[in-house]
N, C-alpha and C positions, 0 to 999 in steps of 0.2 A: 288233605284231599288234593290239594294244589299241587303241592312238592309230588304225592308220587304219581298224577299224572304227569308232570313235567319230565320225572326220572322216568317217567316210562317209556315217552314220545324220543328223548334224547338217547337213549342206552340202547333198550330196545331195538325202536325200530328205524333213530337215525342213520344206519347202514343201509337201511333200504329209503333211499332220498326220494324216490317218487312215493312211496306208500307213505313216508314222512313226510313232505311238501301238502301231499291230499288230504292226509289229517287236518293239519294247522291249517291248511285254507277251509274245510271243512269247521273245523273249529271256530274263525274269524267268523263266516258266515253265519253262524248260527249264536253266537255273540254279540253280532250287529243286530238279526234279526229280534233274539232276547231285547237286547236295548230299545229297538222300536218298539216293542211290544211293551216293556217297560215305561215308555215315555209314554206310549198311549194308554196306559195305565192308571201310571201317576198323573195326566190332565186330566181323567176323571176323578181321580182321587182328589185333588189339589182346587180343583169344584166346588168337591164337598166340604174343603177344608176352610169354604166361607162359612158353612154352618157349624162348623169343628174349630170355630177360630175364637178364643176368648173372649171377644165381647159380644160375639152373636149370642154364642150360650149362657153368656150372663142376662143379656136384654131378655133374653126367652126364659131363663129363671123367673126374672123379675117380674116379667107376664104371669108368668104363671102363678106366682106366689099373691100377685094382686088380685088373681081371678079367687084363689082358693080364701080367700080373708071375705070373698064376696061381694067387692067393690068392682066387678065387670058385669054386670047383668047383659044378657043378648051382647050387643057391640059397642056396648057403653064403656067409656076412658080410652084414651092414646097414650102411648110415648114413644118419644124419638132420643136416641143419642149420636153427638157430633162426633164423628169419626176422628181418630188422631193420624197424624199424616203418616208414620210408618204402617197403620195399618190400611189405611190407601193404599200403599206400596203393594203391601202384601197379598189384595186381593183384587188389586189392578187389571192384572192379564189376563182375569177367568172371569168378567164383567162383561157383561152383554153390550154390544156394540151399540154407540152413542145412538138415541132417538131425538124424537121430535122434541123439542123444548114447549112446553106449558105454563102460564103465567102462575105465579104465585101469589096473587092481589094482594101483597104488598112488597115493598121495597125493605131490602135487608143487606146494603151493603157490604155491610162489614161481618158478613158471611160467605162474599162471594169467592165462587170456586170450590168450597167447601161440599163433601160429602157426608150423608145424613142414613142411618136406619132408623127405621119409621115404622109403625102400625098402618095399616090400610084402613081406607074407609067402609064402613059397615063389615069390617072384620071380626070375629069374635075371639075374646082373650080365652076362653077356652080351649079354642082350636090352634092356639100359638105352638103349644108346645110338641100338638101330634104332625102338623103341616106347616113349618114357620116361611116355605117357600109360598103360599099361596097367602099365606097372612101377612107377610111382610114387604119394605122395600128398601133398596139402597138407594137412594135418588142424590145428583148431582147438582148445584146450583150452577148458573153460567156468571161469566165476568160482572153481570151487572146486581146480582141479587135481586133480581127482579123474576126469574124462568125457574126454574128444575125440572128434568127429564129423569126417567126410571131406571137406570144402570144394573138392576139384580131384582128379583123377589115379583110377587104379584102374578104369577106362573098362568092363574085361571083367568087373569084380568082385574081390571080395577085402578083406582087411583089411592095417593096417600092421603091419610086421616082428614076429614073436613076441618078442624083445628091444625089444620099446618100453619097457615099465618099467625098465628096466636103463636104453633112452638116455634118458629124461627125468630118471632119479634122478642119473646123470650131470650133464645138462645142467642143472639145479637146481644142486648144487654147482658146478660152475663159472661159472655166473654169478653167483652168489654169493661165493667169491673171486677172480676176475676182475674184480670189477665190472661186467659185462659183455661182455666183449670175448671168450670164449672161446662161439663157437657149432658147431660140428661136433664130433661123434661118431662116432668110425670103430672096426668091426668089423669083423676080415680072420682066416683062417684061414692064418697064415702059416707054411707045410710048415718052415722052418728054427726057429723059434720053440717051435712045437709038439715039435718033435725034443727040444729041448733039455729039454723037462719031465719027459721020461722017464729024463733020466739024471744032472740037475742035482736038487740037493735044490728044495724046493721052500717056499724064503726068498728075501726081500726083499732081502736083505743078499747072496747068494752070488749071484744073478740080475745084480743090477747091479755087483756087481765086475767077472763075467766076462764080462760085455757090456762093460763102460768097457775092459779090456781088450783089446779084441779089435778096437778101432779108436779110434784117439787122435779122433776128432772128437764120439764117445760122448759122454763129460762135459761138453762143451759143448752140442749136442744137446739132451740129456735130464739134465741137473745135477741136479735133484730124483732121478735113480735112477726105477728099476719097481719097482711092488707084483706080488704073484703071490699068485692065489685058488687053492687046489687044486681037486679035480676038483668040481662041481656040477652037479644036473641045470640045460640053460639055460632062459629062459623066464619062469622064475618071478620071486616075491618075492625068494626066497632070496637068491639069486648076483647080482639086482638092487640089493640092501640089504650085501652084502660089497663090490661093484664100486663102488657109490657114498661106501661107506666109506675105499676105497682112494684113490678118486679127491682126496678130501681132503689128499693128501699129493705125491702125482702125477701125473702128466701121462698115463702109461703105466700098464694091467694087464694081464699075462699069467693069459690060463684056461689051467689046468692040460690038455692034451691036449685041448684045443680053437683057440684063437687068442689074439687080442691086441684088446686095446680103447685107441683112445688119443684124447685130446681135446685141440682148440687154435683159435687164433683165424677161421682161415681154411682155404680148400679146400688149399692147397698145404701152410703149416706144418705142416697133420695127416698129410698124405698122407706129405711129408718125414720127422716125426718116426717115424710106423711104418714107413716104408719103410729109414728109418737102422735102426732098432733089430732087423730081418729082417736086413737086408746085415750087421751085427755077430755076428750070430746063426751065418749062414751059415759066418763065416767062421771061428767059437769050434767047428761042427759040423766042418768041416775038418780044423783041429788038432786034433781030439779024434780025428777017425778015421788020425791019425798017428803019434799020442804021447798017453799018460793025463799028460804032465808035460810044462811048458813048460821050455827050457832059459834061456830070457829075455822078459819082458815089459815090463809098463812099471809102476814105482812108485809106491807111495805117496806119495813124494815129486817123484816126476815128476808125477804127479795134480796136488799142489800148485802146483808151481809150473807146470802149465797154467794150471789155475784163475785164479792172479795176472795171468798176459799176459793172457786173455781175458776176464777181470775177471768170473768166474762163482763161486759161491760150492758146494762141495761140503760133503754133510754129512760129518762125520768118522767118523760109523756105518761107510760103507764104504769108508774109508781102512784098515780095519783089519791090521795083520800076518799074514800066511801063515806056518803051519808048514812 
């Protein structure tokens, strides 16, 4: 199409230099104007390309995959993932211009500067997947990890999740031993989970026995075992500064008669590992409404020598002997 407009502008009508000349300046102009109109095109296109960008649409899967297992009731659970710096880059320029900074009530250094997408508070995971601009947020931390301000999302108003200091005290520690590679924080209210705290003491050591129990895939899964906070109000410092202590040790915390917190490198391992540690749960909730006593499980020693085939290392805390 190119060649025989050109053959035609040159052979043609290059003998007539003014009718030629008024073309190709006609032409330029209307190829400049194309391009403006293009470029103002593609910035709205390139807008949407925060919601068209792979980890948005994985975050909003994962929303929604949580909502549909039934672990979001109304605006019940969060999660946030830590952005990677190339994808900063990439949706840098179509960010809403810097706001007011807001405290964070607590201190997270060694997050500072970093950019976060987030659940809002009293949002509902139902509603993630049809409207993730009013549901969600991209927010900023400043130099000192102490402020973040809202850089994207939140369209109708609103602030992010009341469990924000819990997810950054979190995501601090795990990038921290990580080295980085540990970015999502997941919060689900998980109905078999929760079951279990009302009737199982409420240690570290009994939680993860009778989970590794209750499904041989358990101890490879989640080989560091769950920590378990008892009951806290949420929100606060409090249960932000015990949850982040726990996390030091584990992958996984169970709140006492509330849910489950778990953190990992990506949308799916997190989703995975909380979704194993429900289905274990469910299934410990089963036998228990059968029998207060199992007639066979699986060993100490069987523990072991999973461990060995799948070359994972258990601590021997909860290898311990049953009376």
């Amino acid at each position: 199409m190119w060649f025989c407009e050109s053959f035609f502008l040159k052979i043609v009508y290059k003998p007539h230099k003014t009718i030629y000349n008024t073309l190709v300046n006609n032409k330029k102009q209307l190829k400049k104007e194309i391009n403006t109109t293009e470029n103002h095109i593609n910035g709205r296109i390139y807008i949407m390309k925060i919601l068209e960008s792979k980890f948005v649409r994985g975050f909003i899967k994962m929303a929604d995959d949580g909502y549909q297992q039934g672990w979001h009731e109304r605006n019940g659970g969060n999660l946030s993932y830590r952005l990677k710096p190339e994808e900063v880059e990439m949706i840098k320029p179509r960010l809403n211009a810097p706001g007011e900074w807001t405290p964070i009530g607590v201190e997270v250094p060694g997050l500072a500067g970093e950019f976060f997408l987030v659940t809002g508070s009293g949002k509902y995971f139902r509603n993630i997947i049809v409207d993730p601009e009013v549901c969600l947020a991209i927010i900023e931390l400043d130099e000192t990890g102490t402020n973040y301000r809202i850089r994207w999302g939140l369209v109708e108003g609103g602030r992010p999740t009341s469990e924000l200091p819990t997810h950054l005290m979190n995501h601090e520690v795990k990038k921290k031993l990580t080295n980085g590679r540990h970015r999502v924080i997941y919060h689900a209210h998980t109905t078999n989970t929760i079951a279990l705290t009302f009737v199982l003491p409420l240690d570290d050591k009994v939680f993860t026995r009778e989970l590794w129990e209750s499904a041989t895939e358990c101890p490879v899964v989640f080989p560091d075992g769950v920590g378990v906070v008892g009951w806290m109000v949420p929100g606060g410092r409090e249960i932000a500064v015990k949850t982040a202590e726990l996390m030091k040790k584990y992958d996984v915390v169970i709140w006492a008669h509330h849910g489950m917190f778990c953190s990992g490198e990506d949308f799916d391992l997190t989703f995975g590992l909380l979704h194993t540690v429900e289905k274990s749960a469910e299934i410990l909730v089963k036998i228990l409404s059968m029998t207060p006593r199992k007639l066979q499980t699986i060993t100490p020693d069987n523990f072991r020598a999973l461990a060995k085939d799948f070359k994972v290392s258990l601590p021997e805390e909860f290898l311990y002997e049953k009376e």
